[in-house]
C-alpha positions in Angstrom: -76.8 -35.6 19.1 -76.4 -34.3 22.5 -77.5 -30.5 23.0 -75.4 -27.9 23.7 -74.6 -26.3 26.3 -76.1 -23.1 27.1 -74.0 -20.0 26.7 -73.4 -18.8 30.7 -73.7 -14.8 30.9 -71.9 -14.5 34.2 -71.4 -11.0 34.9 -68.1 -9.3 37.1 -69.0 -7.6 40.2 -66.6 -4.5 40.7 -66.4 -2.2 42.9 -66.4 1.4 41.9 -64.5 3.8 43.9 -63.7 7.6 42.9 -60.3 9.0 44.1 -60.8 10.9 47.8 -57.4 12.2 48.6 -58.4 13.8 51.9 -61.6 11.4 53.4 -62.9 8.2 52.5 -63.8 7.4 49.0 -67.4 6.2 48.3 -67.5 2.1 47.8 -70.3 1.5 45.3 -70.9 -2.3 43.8 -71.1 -2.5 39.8 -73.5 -5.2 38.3 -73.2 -4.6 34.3 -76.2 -5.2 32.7 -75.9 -8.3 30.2 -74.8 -7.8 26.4 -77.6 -6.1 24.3 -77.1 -9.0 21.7 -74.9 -12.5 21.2 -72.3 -10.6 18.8 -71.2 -9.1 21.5 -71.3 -11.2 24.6 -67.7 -10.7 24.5 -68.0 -6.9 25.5 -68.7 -5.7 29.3 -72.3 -3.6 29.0 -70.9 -0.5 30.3 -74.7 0.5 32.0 -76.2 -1.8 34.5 -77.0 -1.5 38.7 -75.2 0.5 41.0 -76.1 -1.4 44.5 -74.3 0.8 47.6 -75.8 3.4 50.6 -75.7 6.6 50.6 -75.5 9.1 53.2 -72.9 9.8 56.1 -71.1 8.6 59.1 -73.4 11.2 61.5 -76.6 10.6 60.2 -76.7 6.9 58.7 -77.0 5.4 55.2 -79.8 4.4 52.8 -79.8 1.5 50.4 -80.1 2.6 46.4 -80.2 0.0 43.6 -79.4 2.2 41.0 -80.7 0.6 37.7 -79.9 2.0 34.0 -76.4 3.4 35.9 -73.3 4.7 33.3 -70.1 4.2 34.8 -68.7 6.4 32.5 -70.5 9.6 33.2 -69.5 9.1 36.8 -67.7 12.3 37.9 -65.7 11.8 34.7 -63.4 9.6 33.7 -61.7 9.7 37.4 -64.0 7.1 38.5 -61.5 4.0 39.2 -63.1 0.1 39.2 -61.7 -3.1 40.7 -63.2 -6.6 39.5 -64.0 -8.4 42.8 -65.0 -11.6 40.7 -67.8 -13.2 38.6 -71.6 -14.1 39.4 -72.7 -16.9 38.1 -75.9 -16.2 35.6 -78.3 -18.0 37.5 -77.9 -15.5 40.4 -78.8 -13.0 38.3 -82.2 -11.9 36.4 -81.9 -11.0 32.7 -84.0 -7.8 32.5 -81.9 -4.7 31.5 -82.4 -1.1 33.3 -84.3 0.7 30.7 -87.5 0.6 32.1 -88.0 3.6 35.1 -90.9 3.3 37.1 -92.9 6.6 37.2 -92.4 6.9 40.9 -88.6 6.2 41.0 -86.1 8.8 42.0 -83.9 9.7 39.1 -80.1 10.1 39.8 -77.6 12.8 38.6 -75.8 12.4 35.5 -72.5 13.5 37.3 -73.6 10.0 39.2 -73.8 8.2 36.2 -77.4 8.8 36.1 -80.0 6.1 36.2 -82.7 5.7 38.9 -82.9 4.6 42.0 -85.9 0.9 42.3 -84.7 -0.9 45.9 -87.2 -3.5 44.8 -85.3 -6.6 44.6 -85.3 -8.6 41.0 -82.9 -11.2 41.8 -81.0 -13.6 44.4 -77.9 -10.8 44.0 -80.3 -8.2 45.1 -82.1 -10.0 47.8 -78.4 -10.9 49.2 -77.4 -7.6 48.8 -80.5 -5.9 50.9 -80.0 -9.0 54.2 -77.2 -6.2 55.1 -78.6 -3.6 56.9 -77.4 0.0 55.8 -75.2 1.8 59.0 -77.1 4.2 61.0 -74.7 6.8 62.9 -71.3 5.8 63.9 -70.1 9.4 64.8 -70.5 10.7 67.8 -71.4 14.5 68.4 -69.1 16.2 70.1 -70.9 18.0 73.3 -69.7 20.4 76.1 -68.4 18.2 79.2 -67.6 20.0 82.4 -64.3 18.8 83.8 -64.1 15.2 84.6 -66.8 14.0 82.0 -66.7 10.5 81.2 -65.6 10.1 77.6 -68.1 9.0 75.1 -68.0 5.2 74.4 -66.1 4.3 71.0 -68.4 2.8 68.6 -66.9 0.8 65.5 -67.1 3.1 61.9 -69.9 2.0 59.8 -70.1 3.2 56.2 -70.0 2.7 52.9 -67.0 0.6 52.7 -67.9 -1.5 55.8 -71.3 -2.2 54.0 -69.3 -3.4 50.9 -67.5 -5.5 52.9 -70.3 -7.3 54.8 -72.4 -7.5 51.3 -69.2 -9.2 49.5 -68.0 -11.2 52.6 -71.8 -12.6 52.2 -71.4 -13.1 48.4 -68.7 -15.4 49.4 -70.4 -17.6 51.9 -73.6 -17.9 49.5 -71.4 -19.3 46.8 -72.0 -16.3 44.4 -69.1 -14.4 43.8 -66.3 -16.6 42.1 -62.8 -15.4 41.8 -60.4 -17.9 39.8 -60.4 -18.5 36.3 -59.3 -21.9 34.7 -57.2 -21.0 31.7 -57.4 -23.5 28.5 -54.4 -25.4 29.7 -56.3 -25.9 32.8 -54.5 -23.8 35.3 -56.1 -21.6 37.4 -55.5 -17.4 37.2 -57.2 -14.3 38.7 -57.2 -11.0 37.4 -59.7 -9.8 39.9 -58.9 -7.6 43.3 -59.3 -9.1 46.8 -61.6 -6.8 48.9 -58.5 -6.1 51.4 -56.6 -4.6 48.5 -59.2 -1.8 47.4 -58.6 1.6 48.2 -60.0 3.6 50.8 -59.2 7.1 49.6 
């Protein structure tokens, strides 16, 4: 009798992106942590890693990995999440985000919580941190007598360009997938090209 197959626990990637009517919204990529138990492999862990920089366009960005992070207590239920595509299991380590190191920074609840451990446990996470976080991409704005030369324009680096360069990485590595094949063996896509996600 031959064995059976191995159940795969691939895992969707979104991005989560609260509504910014007047500036750019924050880009943050979701990881889910896998199902607690078989009987319900069929429902999305609603806790799991929040991978994204924080900071500003003046100053520059840090890296978090946010483990044990609950998309639902993000700033309330206005938080809005696009399904870039799926990661195959063998990208990914198994261990859940219960466990918070005694030295780890712990993260508001209005956040979704969690703490922050940029420790790397897996091949996503070790992709994830080859993209540098953007330092400044503002300039300040100084007193110039008449005639001053203008400053150069440097290209915007933030959250959303680091997104980008993380996912458009994803892609070349092979690790995000984003077709389905139905039973009939066509293919479909429920998931959201990056271009499509919104910026405010």
């Amino acid at each position: 009798m031959a064995d059976k197959e191995p159940t795969r626990l691939d895992r969707t990637v979104y991005v989560v992106i609260p509504p910014s009517p007047l500036l750019a919204a924050h880009w943050s990529l979701l990881i889910p942590d896998p199902p607690l138990n078989t009987a319900t492999i069929q429902q999305e862990n609603n806790v799991g890693r929040r991978i994204h920089v924080a900071g500003d366009r003046l100053h520059g960005f840090q890296l978090e990995i946010v483990r044990g992070y609950d998309v639902r207590k993000h700033r309330g239920v206005n938080s809005r999440r696009f399904a870039l595509g799926l990661v195959p299991e063998h990208f990914l380590s198994g261990i859940q985000s219960t466990l918070k190191p005694a030295a780890a920074k712990s993260k508001d609840e209005d956040e979704g919580g969690g703490y922050v451990d940029n420790s790397p446990i897996d091949q996503l996470e070790r992709t994830c941190i080859l993209v540098a976080p953007p330092g400044p991409s503002l300039v300040h704005v100084q007193a110039g007598g008449k005639g001053a030369a203008r400053p150069k324009q440097t290209e915007v680096k933030d959250c959303q360009w680091w997104v980008k360069q993380v996912v458009e990485l994803m892609f070349s590595k092979g690790m995000l997938v984003t077709s389905r094949t139905n039973d009939d063996g066509s293919e479909a896509s429920s998931f959201t090209a990056e271009a499509n996600l919104p910026v405010h």
